[in-house]
N, C-alpha and C positions, 0 to 999 in steps of 0.2 A: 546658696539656697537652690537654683536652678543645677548643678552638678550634682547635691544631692541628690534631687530630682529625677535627673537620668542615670547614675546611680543607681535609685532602688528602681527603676522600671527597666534598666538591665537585670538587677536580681530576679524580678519578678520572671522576666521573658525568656531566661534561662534556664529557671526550674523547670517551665512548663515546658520550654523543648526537651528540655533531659525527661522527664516525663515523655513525651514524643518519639522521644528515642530509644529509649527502652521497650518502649512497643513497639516498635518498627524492628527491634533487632531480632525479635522472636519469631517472627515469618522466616523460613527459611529461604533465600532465593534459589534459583532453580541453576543447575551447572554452569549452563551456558551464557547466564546472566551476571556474573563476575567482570571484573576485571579484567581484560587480556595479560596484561602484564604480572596480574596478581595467579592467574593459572597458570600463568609459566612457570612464576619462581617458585608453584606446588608441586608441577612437574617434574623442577629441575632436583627439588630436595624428592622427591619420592622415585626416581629413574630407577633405581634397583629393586625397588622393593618388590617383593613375591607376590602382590597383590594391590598393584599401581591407581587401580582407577579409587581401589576405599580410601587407599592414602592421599590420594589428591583429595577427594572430595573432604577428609577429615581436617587435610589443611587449610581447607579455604573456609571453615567454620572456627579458625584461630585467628585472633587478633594479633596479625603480623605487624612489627613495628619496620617502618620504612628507610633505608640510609639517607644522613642526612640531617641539616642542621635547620630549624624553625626560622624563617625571619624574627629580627629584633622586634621585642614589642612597641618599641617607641621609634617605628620605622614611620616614613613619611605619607601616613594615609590616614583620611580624616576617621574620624572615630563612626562616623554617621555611614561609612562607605560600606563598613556592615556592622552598622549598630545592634549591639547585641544578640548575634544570631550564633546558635549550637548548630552549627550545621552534620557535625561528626561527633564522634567519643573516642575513635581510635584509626591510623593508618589505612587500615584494610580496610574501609567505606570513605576512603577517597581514592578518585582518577587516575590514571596513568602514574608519573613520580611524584603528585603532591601528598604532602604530608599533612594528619590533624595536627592545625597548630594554634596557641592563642595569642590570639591579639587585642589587646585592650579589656573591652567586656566581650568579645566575640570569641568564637572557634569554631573557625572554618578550616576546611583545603586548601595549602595555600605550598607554594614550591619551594624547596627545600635549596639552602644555601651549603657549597663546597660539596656537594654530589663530586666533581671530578676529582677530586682528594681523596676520596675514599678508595682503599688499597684490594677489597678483600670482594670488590663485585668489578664484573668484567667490562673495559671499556668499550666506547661504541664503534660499532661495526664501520669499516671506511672501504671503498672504491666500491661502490654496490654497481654492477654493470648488467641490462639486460638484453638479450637476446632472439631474435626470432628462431625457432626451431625447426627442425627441416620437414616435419611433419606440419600441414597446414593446423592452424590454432593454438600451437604449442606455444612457450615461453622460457627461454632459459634465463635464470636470475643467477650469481656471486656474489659474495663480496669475500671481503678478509676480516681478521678480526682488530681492533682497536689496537689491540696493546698483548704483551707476552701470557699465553695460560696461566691460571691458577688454580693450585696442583688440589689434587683429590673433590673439584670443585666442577658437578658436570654443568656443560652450558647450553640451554634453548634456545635457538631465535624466532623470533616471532617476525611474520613477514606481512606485513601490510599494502594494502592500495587503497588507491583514490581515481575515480574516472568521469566521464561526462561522455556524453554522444556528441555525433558530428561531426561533419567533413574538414572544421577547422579548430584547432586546438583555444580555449578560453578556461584561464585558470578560474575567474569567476562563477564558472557552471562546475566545478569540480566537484564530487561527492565528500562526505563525511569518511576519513581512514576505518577501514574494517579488517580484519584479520583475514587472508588467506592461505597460509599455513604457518606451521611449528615444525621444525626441527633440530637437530642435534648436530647436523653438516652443513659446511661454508655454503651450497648451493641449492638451489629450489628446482625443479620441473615442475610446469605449471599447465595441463591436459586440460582444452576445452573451458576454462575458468575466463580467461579473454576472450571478447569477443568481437567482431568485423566491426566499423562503423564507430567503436571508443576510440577516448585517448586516456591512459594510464599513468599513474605515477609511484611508484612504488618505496618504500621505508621499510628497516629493520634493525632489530633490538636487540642485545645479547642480555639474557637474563640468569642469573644463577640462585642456588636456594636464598640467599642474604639481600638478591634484589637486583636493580638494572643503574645505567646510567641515562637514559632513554634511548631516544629512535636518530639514526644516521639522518643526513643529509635525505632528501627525497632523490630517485631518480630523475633522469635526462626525463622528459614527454616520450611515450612510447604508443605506439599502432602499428598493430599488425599490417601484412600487405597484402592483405586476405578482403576481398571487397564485400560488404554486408549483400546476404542473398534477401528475394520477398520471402515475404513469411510464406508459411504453409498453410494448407487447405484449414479455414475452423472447420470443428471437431464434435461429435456427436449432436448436430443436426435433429432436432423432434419439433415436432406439430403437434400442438396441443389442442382441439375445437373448444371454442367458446360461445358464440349463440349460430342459431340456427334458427331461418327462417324460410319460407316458403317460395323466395325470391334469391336470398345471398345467404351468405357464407361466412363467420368470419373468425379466425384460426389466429396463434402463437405461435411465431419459429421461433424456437432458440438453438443458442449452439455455444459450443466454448470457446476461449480463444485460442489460436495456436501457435505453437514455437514461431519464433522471430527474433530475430539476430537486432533488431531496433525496436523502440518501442510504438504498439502500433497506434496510429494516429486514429482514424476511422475504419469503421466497415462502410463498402457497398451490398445490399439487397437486392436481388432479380428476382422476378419472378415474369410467369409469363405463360397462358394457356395454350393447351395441346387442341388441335383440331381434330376432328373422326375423319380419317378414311382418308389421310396424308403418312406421308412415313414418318419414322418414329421420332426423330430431330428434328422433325419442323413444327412450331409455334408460330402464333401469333401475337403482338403487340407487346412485346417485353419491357414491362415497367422497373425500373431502380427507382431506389433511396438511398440517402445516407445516412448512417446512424455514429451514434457517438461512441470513441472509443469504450469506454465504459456500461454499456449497454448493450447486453449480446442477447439480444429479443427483440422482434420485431410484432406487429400486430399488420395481418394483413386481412384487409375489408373489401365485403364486395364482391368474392369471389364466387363462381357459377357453382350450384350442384351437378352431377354427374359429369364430373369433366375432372380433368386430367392437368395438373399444375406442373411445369417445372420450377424448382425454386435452386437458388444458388447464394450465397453468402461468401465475399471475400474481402482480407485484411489489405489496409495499408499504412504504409507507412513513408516519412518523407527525411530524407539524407540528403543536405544542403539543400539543391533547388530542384532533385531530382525525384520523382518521387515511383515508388518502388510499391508494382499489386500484383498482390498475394495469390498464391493460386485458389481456384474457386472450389468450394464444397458444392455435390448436390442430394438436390431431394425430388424423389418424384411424390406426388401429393394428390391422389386421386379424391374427391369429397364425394364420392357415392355411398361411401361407407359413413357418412358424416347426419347424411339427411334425417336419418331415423335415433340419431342418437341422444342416449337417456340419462345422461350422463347429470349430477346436481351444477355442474359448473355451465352450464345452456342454457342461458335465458332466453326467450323470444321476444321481440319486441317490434315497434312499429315503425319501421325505416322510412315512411313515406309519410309521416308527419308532418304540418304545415309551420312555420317559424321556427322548427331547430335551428340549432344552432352551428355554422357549417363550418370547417377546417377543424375540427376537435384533434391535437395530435400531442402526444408527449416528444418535449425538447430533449429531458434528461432527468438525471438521474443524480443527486452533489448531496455531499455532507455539507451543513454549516448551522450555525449556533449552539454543534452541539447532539445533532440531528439528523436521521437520517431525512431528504426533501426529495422531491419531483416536481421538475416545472413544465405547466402545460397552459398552452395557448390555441387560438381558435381566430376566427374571419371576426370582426370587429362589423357590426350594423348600426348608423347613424342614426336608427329609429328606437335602439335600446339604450335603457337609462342606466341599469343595473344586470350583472348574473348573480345566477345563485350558483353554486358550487358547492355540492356533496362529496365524500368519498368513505369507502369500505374495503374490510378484509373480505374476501370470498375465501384463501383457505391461508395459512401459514403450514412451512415445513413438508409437505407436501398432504396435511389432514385436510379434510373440509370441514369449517367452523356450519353452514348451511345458513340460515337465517342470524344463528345466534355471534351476529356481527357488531361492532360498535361501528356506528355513524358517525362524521363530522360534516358537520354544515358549515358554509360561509360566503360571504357576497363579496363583490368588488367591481371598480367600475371599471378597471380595464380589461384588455382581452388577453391576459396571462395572469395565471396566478399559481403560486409553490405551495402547490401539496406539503403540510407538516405534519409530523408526529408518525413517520411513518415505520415499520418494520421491516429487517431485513429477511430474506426467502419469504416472499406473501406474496399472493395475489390480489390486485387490488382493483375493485370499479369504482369510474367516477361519474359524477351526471353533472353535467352544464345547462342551467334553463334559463330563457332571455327572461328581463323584466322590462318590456315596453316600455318607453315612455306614458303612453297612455294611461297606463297602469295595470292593464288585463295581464295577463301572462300566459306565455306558452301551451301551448296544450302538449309539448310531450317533449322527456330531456332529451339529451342527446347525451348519446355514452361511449366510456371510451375504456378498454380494460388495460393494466400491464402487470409486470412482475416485477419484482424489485429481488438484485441479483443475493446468494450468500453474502455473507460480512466477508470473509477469508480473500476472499477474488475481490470482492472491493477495495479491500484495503490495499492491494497494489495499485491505487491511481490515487488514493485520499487516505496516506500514513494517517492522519490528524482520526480518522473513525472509531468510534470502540465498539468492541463483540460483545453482546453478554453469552453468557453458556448456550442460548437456545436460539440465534441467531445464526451459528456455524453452517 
């Protein structure tokens, strides 16, 4: 009765994948979202053809069947280990050399038995050696091939690495294998593709129209002897004003990040006022910050009308215990031009209000549950029992919404709390207002503005992110 049971709720779970799958097959994926090994052996059957790229693209919408014999179905694995899952319908929508194959009530991907018996696909590539080249950055790769050519049968290889940063090599921090090129000759040249400060490991596949045997042994650990330089100066620098009051000032730097041979860990921020009637290098009081790699905006408050700002922004980055900064960008930042400005993103408001709330600053900037977040915190007073906490778009994408903003309200009793539900390219305000113990309440918020960067640039520190169309 009980195998019955599971039985017909395999049949059941299998229609509806097949159903599943039938609509999933009809999306077409995009070139570069295939197979690596499955574009090769397109490659390798369309090499001559008068018109190479239709022909690849037309075979990778064929249900190619893979060399290669299925595991037994009554091999040693429990039934439950993938109890009834259609994961595939055919070869060419599974991984590297696995093959759709059934098992039990399943069909999955699963690798293929007596791959090195098979006569008629090329074997795998052996003595893969690489090279430093005499041009700094370079790389020279070889190998040889497996086993004697097979005649009227052209052959690709596909070349792959894997890396990780820092000064000492750990295969636990290694990357996911990705493709770095294809070709048709025993060797690779490899321009700029490496870089100072990794450590590398490299594999390669000989693939022909009927399919491959997989990928060689990995290389030796490989690093260039080229020492990682600091980054270079960030990149388009602008000052945005955002309110304006009769007393201060107070402005958005942003800027991009810039080439870097390491990934950069933080920014430092300078800033620092020009005096009247000193030469032109000299300031006074030059304040820093640190910001987080991930947030290339700063909010700076406070600053005087009719005077004369240096600001400066620089990358850094940390290689073993050394750590390596970046050269500085600058900005000169006069706010005379600031005072009289009409701009809808200038609010005024009242800075010298009694029980605001003091340290108001954003931490950061993180994806998680799902969601774009911002977590901000503030000075913590023993005489409050609750805040409240608002926030708003002011514009997205670079439009102004004006008024017609949506609000979110919320309280809490610590002194941090994560901004949710927020959008990527907005500008956004927030207001923090004490709730005394006593029970009266503040007479005025304390505010704090920031931006929240493109999806595209964030998603280089938080893969896990999704873009919708209008977020770019």
């Amino acid at each position: 009765m009980m195998a019955s049971s599971i039985l017909a709720l395999c049949m059941s779970l299998a229609l509806v994948l097949v159903r599943l799958d039938a609509a999933a097959a009809k999306s077409k994926l995009r070139f570069g979202q295939y197979d690596n090994l499955l574009v090769a052996r397109c490659e390798a059957r369309c090499w001559f053809h008068p018109n190479k790229n239709e022909c690849i693209k037309t075979c990778l919408t064929k249900e190619l069947t893979k060399p290669g014999e299925c595991p037994r179905r009554d091999s040693n694995i429990s039934p439950f280990a993938t109890a009834c899952i259609r994961a595939c319908q055919h070869d060419s929508q599974c991984p590297g050399l696995t093959k759709c194959c059934q098992h039990r009530c399943g069909i999955t991907c699963q690798h293929p038995r007596n791959l090195q018996n098979i006569s008629n696909i090329p074997d795998i590539p052996k003595d893969l050696t690489v090279m430093e080249g005499r041009k700094k950055r370079t790389v020279y790769i070889e190998w040889k091939p497996g086993g004697p050519s097979i005649i009227n049968k052209q052959v690709v290889y596909v070349l792959e690495e894997r890396h990780h940063v820092g000064r000492n090599f750990n295969d636990e921090k290694l990357s996911h294998w990705s493709v770095c090129a294809r070709t048709s000759k025993l060797n690779q040249i490899l321009k700029n593709v490496v870089r100072p400060g990794n450590w590398y490991q490299f594999r390669v596949a000989s693939v022909n129209e009927n399919g491959t045997k997989g990928y060689s042994e990995h290389s030796f650990t490989f690093t260039i002897s080229v020492n990682p330089k600091p980054p270079k100066a960030p990149q388009n620098m602008t000052v945005t004003p955002l309110w304006v009051t009769n007393d201060s000032i107070t402005v958005q730097l942003s800027w991009m990040s810039p080439h870097s041979d390491l990934p950069i860990q933080k920014y430092k921020v300078f800033w620092s006022r020009r005096l009247h009637g000193v030469k032109a290098l000299d300031s006074v009081l030059v304040h820093q910050q640190t910001v987080s790699r991930d947030q290339t905006m700063f909010l700076l408050n406070d600053l005087q009308p009719n005077s004369l700002y240096f600001l400066q922004v620089q990358a850094l980055v940390q290689f073993g215990n050394e750590r390596l900064k970046g050269e500085k960008s600058g900005y000169i930042l006069n706010t005379t031009a600031f005072v009289n400005h009409t701009n809808n993103d200038i609010v005024p408001f009242n800075l010298n209000a009694k029980l605001k709330t003091k340290g108001l600053h954003l931490e950061r900037i993180f994806w998680s549950q799902g969601e774009l977040r911002a977590r901000i915190s503030w000075k913590s007073r023993k005489d409050t029992k609750r805040y409240a906490v608002s926030w708003w778009t002011t514009s997205c994408n670079g439009s102004h919404q004006g008024n017609n903003h949506f609000r979110v309200a919320a309280s809490t009793k610590a002194y941090r709390f994560d901004l949710y539900e927020l959008q990527f390219n907005c500008r956004y305000k927030v207001n923090v207002r004490e709730i005394p113990s006593t029970g009266l309440r503040s007479s005025e918020d304390t505010t704090l503005a920031f931006s929240t960067p493109p999806c595209n640039s964030f998603r280089s520190s938080y893969k896990k992110a999704k873009c919708m169309s209008n977020s770019i």
